[in-house]
C-alpha positions in Angstrom: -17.0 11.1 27.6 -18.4 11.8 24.1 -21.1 9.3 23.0 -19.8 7.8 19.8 -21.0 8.4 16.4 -20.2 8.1 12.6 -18.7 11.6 12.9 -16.2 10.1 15.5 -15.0 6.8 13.5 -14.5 9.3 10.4 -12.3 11.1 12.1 -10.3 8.4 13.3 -10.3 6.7 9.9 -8.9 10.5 8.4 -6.3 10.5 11.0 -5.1 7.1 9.9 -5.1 7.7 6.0 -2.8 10.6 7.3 -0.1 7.9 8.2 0.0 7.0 4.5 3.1 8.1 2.1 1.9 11.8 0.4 1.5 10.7 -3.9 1.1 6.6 -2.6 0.9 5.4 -5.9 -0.1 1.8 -5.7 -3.9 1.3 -6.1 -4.3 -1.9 -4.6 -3.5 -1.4 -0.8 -4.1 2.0 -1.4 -8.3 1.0 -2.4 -8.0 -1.4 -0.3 -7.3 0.7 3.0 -10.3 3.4 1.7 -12.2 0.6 1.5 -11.9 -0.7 5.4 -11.9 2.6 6.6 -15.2 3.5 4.6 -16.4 0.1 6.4 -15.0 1.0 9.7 -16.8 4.4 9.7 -20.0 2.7 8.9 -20.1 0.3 11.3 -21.9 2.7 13.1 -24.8 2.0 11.0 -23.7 -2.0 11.2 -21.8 -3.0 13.8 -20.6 -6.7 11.6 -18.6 -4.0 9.3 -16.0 -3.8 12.5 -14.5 -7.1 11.4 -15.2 -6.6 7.7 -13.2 -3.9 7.6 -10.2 -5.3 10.1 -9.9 -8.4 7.0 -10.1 -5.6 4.4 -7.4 -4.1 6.2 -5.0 -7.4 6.5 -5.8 -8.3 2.9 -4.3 -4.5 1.9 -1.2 -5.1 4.3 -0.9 -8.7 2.1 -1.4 -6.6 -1.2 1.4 -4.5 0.1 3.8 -7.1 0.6 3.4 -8.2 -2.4 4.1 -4.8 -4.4 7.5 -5.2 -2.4 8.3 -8.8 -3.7 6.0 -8.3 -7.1 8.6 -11.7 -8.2 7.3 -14.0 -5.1 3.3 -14.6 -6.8 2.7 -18.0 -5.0 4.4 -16.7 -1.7 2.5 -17.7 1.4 1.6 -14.4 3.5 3.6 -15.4 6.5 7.1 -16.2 4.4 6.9 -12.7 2.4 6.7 -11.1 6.3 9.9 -13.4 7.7 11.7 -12.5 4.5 11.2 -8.9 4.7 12.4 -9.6 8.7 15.7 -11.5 7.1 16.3 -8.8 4.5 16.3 -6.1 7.3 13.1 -4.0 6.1 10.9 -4.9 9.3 12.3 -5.3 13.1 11.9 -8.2 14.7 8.7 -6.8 16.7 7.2 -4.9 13.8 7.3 -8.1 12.1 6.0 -9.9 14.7 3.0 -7.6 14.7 2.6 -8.2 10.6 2.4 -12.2 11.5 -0.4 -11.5 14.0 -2.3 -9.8 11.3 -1.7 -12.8 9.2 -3.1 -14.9 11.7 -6.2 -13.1 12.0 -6.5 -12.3 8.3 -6.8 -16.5 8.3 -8.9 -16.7 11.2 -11.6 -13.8 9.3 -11.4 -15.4 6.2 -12.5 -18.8 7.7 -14.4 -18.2 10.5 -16.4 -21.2 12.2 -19.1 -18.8 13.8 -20.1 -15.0 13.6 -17.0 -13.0 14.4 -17.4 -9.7 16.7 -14.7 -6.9 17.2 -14.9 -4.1 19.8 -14.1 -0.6 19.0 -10.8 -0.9 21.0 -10.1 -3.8 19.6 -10.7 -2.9 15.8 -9.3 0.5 15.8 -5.7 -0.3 16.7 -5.5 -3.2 14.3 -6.6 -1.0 11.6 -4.3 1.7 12.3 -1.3 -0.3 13.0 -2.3 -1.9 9.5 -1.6 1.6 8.0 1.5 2.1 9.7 2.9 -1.4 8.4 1.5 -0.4 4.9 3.3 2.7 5.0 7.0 1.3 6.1 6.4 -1.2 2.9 5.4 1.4 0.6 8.3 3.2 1.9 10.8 0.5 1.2 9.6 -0.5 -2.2 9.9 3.5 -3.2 13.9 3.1 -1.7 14.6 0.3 -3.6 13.5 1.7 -6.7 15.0 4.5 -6.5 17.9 2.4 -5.5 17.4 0.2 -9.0 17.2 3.8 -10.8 20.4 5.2 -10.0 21.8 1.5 -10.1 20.8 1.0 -13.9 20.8 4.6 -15.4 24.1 4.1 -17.9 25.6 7.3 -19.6 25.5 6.3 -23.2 26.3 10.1 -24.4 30.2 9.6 -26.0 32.6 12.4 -24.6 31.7 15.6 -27.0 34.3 16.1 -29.8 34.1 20.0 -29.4 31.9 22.2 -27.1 29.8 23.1 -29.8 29.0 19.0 -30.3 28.9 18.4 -26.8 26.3 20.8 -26.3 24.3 19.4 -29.7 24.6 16.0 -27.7 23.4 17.4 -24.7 20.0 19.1 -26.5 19.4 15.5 -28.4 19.5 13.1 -24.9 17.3 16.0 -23.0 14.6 16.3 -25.4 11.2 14.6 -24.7 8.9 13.1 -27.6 6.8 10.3 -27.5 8.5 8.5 -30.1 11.8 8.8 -31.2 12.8 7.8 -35.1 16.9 7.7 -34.2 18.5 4.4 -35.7 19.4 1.7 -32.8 22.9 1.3 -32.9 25.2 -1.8 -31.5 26.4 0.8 -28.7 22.6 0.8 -28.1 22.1 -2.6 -28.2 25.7 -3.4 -25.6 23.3 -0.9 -23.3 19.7 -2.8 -23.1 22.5 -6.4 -22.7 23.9 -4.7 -19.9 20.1 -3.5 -18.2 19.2 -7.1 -19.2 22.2 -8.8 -17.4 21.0 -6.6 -14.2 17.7 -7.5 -14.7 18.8 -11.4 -14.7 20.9 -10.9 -11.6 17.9 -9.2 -9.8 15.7 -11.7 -10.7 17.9 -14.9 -9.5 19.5 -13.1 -6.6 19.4 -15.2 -3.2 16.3 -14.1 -1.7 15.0 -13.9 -5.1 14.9 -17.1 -7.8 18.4 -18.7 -7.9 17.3 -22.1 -9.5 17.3 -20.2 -12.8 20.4 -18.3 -12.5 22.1 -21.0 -14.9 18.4 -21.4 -17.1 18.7 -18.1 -18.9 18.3 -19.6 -22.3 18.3 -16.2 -24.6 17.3 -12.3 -24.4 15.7 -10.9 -26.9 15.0 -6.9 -28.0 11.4 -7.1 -29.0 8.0 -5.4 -30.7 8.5 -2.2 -31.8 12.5 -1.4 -31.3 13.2 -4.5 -32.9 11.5 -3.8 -36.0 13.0 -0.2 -35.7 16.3 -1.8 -35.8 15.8 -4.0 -38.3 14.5 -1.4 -40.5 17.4 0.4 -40.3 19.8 -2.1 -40.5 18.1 -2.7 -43.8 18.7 0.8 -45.2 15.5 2.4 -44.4 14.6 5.6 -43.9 14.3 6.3 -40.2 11.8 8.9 -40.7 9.9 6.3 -43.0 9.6 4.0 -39.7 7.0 3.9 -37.1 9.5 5.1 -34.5 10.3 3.7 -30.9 8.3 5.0 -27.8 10.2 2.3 -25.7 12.3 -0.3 -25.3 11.1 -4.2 -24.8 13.4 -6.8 -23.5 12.5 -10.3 -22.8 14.2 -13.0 -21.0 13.6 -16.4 -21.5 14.7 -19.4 -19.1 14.6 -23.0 -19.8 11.7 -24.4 -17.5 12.4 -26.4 -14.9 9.9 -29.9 -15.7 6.8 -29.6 -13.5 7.0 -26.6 -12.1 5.0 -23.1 -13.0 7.5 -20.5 -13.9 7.5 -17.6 -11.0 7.5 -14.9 -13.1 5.3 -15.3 -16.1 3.7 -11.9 -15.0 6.7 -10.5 -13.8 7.0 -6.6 -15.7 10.1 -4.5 -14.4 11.1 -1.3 -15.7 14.7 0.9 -15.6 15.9 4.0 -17.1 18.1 3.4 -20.6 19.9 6.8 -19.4 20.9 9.6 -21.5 21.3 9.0 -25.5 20.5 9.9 -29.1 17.2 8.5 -28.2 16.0 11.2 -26.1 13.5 10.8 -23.6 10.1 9.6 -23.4 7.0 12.1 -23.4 3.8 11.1 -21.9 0.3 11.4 -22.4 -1.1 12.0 -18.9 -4.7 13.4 -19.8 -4.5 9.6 -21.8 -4.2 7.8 -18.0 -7.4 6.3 -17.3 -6.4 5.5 -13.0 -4.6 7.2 -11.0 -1.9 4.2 -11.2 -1.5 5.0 -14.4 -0.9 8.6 -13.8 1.7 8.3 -11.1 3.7 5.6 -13.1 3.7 8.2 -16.2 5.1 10.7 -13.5 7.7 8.3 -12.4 9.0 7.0 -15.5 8.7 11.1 -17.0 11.5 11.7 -14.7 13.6 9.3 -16.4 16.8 10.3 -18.2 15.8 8.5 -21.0 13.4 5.9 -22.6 12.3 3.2 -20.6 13.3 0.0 -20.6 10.7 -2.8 -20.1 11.7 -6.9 -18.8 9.5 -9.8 -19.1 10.2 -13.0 -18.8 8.8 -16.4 -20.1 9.7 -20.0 -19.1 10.5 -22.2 -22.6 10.4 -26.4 -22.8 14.1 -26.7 -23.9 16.7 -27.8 -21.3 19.4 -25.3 -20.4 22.0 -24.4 -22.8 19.9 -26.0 -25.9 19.9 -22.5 -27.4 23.3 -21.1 -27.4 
């Protein structure tokens, strides 16, 4: 038997990054696992990193549930692990384990005396905590994928003639960051149709159904709106500042006395191809690596991106239509 040594947890923590999605392009479990594994490895220097790095752990397995359910904020820990059990993305035992990690994520956070962790006992909670983080990752890269294909309309019209068909065809596929194309109404039945996804997303059953019947009004907004007002007006669309993409915001009636869920709720979908082409994007520009691998995602887009947010209002529902 090998005596241990910092060169021995390092490779156990290397093996256990290994378990991680290739390109995992959330930052926060993502730091947050380096960070446990750089305290695990140390503990050879300190042994009290063993159960640091165990709650580092759980708190990147929490972070990762809530990339999964980004609309569930003020979610208690242990109800986001039963709903992902309900909604068939963990088993029955796997979820089981997740709970266990909750409980001891608790019991770390707020312990009554000095904690102490063995090597066998910290090294198989860490790990498994990378192989729970990596089925989530998994499933929230499924489901949007899922939502991509799901909300990707065809807006081209059938060509006229080959020779138009083919113009069409150039237009949708090129890239640019901004594109200077008047908004149409055809445009603007599009974005109502994304929003009208967006809405039933948003209020599905496992989701926020008390404001399925609150959606007050949606709005195009900032840029695109002021593109399409400008053009409505007569204006040169060359003249314009142009639209990079496109924002839609939701807005509910609030239900008295209670904080609206998704006031930092931000979704995205692909408007598809159109006259608008397709976004370009700056990736030298990205200052994380978050920010790189979202430009990578939404650069494989069809066409611009669509952005939803959402803001509670103090009117009751109906008042605006």
């Amino acid at each position: 038997m090998r005596p241990m040594s910092f060169e021995i947890l390092a490779g156990l923590t290397s093996e256990w990054a290994g378990l991680l999605p290739e390109g995992m392009i959330v930052d926060g479990p993502g730091h947050l696992l380096r960070m446990a594994r750089s305290q695990f490895a140390h503990s050879w220097f300190d042994y009290e990193f063993m159960v640091t790095a165990c709650l580092t752990g759980f708190q990147a397995l929490e972070a990762a549930f809530r990339v999964v359910y980004s609309d569930a904020e003020k979610t208690p820990f242990r109800k986001l692990i039963r709903r992902a059990q309900n909604e068939g993305i963990l088993p029955a035992s796997i979820a089981e384990l997740a709970d266990a990690g909750a409980e001891l994520r608790n019991s770390f956070s707020h312990p009554r005396t000095q904690v102490a962790l063995t090597l066998g006992a910290a090294a198989p909670m860490l790990e498994n905590t990378h192989r729970l983080v990596a089925l989530l990752m998994a499933a929230a890269a499924e489901r949007d994928a899922r939502w991509r294909a799901q909300v990707s309309p065809g807006t081209a019209a059938e060509p006229a003639s080959e020779q138009d068909g083919s113009s069409d065809a150039r237009q949708a596929a090129r890239m640019e960051e901004r594109t200077f194309e008047p908004l149409t109404a055809e445009h603007l039945d599009c974005l109502a149709d994304l929003a009208d996804r967006d809405h039933e997303a948003f209020t599905r059953p496992a989701g926020r159904p008390e404001y399925r019947n609150r959606r007050a009004m949606t709005v195009l907004a900032q840029g695109a709106a002021q593109h399409y007002l400008d053009c409505l007006a007569g204006c040169d669309p060359r003249s314009c500042k142009g639209v990079k993409d496109l924002d839609i915001w939701t807005f509910y009636a609030a239900i008295p006395g209670t904080r609206f869920p998704a006031a930092k709720r931000e979704t995205h979908a692909d408007f598809g191809p159109s006259s608008l082409g397709r976004q370009a994007y700056d990736f030298a520009a990205a200052h994380t690596a978050r920010e790189r691998a979202l430009g990578r995602r939404w650069a494989a887009y069809q066409g611009r991106r669509v952005d939803f947010l959402m803001r509670a209002l103090p009117v009751p529902p109906g008042a605006l239509h």
